[in-house]
C-alpha positions as CSV (number, residue, x, y, z in Angstrom):
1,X,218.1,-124.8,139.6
2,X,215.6,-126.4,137.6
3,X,212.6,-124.6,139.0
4,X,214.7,-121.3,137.9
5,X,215.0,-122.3,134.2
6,X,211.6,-123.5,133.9
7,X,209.8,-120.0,135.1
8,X,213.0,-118.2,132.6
9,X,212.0,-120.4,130.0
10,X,207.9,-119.5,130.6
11,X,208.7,-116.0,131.4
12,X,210.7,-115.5,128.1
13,X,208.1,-117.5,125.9
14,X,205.3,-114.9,127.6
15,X,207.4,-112.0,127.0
16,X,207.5,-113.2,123.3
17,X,203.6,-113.7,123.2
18,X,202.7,-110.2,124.5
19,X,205.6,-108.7,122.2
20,X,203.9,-110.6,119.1
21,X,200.3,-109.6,120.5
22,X,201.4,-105.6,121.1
23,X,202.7,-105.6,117.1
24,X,199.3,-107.1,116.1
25,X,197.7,-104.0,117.9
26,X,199.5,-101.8,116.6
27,X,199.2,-103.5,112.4
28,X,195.7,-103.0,113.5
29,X,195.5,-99.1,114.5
30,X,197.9,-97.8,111.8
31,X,196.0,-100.1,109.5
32,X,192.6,-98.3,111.1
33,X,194.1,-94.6,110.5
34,X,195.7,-95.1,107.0
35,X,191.9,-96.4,105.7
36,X,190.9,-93.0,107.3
37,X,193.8,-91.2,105.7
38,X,193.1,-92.9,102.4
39,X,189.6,-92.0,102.5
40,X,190.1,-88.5,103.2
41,X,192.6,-89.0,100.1
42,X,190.1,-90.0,97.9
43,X,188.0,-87.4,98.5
44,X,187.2,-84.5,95.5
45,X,186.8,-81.3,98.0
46,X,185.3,-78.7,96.4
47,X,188.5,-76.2,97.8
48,X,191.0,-76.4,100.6
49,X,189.1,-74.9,102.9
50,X,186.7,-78.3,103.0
51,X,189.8,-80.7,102.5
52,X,191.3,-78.8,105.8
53,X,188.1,-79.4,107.2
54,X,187.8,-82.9,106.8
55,X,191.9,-82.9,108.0
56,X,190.7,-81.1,111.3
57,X,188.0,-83.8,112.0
58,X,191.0,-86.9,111.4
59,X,192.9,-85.1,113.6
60,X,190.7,-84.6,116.3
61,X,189.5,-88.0,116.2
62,X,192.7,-89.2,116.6
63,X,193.2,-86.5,119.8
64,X,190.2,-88.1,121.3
65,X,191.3,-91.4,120.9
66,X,194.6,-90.3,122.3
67,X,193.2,-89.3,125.5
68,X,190.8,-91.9,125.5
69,X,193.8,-94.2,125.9
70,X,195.8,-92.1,128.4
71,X,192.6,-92.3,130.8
72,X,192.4,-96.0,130.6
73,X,196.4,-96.2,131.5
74,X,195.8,-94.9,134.7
């Protein structure tokens, strides 16, 4: 019974690692995006045709990325 507990007790402490390592990702990608975002925020377009411009080009890099990510999943 031992041996039991001790791989609960190291799967549990793993599960906690990977669950604190997945949240550290993910500050680090919405961190990534909102700089974009704020940058694009800052910006003094000259209309909204440029502003929706620059909007298009966030949004297809973050498309890309998306599918960058998908391929690797599989």
């Amino acid at each position: 019974m031992g041996m039991i507990d001790n791989d609960m007790a190291f799967l549990r402490k793993y599960q906690q690692k990977m669950e604190i390592k997945m949240r550290e990702n993910e500050i680090t990608v919405v961190q990534y995006w909102r700089d974009r975002l704020e940058k694009l925020i800052s910006m003094k377009p000259e209309g909204i045709a440029s502003l929706q411009l620059e909007m298009k080009k966030l949004s297809n890099m973050m498309k890309n990325r998306m599918e960058m990510l998908k391929k690797e999943l599989k």
